[in-house]
C-alpha atoms as one frame of an Amber mdcrd trajectory, in Angstrom:
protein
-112.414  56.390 -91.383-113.918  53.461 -89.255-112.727  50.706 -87.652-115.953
  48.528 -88.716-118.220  48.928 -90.838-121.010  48.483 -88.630-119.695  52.345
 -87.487-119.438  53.991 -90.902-123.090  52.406 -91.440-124.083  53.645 -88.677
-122.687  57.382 -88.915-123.875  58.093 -92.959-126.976  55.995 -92.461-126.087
  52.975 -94.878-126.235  49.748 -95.178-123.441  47.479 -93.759-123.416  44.430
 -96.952-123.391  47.499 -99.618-120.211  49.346 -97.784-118.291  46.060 -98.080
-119.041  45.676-101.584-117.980  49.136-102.162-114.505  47.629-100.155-114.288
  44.777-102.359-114.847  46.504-106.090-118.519  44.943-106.699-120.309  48.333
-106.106-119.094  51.934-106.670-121.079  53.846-104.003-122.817  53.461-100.746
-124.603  56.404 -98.872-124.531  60.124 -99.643-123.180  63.447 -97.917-125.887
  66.031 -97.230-125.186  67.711-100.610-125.925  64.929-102.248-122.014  63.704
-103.080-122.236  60.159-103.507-119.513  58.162-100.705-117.069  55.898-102.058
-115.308  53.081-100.046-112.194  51.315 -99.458-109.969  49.273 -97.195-106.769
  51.414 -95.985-104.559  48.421 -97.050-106.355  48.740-101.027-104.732  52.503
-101.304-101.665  52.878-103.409 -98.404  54.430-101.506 -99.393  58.149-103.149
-103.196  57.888-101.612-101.897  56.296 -98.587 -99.593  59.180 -97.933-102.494
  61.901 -99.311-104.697  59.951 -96.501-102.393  59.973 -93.774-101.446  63.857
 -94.251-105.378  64.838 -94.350-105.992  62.611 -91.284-103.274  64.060 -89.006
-104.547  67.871 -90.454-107.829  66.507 -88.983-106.762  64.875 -85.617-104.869
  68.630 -85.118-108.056  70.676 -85.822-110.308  68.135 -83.322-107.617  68.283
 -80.850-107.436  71.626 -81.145-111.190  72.857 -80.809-112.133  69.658 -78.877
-109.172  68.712 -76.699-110.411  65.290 -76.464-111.523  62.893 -79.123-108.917
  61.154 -81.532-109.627  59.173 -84.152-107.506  56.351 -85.757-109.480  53.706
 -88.045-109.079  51.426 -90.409-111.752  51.877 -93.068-111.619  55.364 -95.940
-114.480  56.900 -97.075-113.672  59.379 -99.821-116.327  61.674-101.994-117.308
  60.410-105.442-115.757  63.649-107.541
């Protein structure tokens, strides 16, 4: 998750106009993981309550396992990236 999407652009090496059409329905995928998964994107406030909730669980699993072998970086955004299953 990012704040802008000038940072998720940034960190999977995308481009910024094709991760906001993702957002806003007119494009299905935008940038790939190093297997080759195609990423998906979304605004946080576009989830329904079940995916919100999914979200929120995974991202305070994650926040413990950084804080936990880095003691120092926490995230909190405002942009999802999922996988394309």
């Amino acid at each position: 998750m990012f704040y802008l999407v000038k940072e998720g652009a940034e960190y999977y090496n995308c481009n910024n106009s094709n991760i906001i059409k993702c957002c806003k329905g007119t494009k299905e995928t935008c940038g790939k993981l190093l297997d080759g998964t195609k990423l998906q994107w979304r605004y946080i406030s576009d989830l329904t309550p079940e995916e919100y909730i999914k979200y929120d669980i995974e991202n305070k699993l994650k926040e413990l396992e950084s804080s936990n072998e880095l003691n120092e970086t926490q995230q909190d955004d405002s942009f999802i990236m999922s996988k394309n299953n």
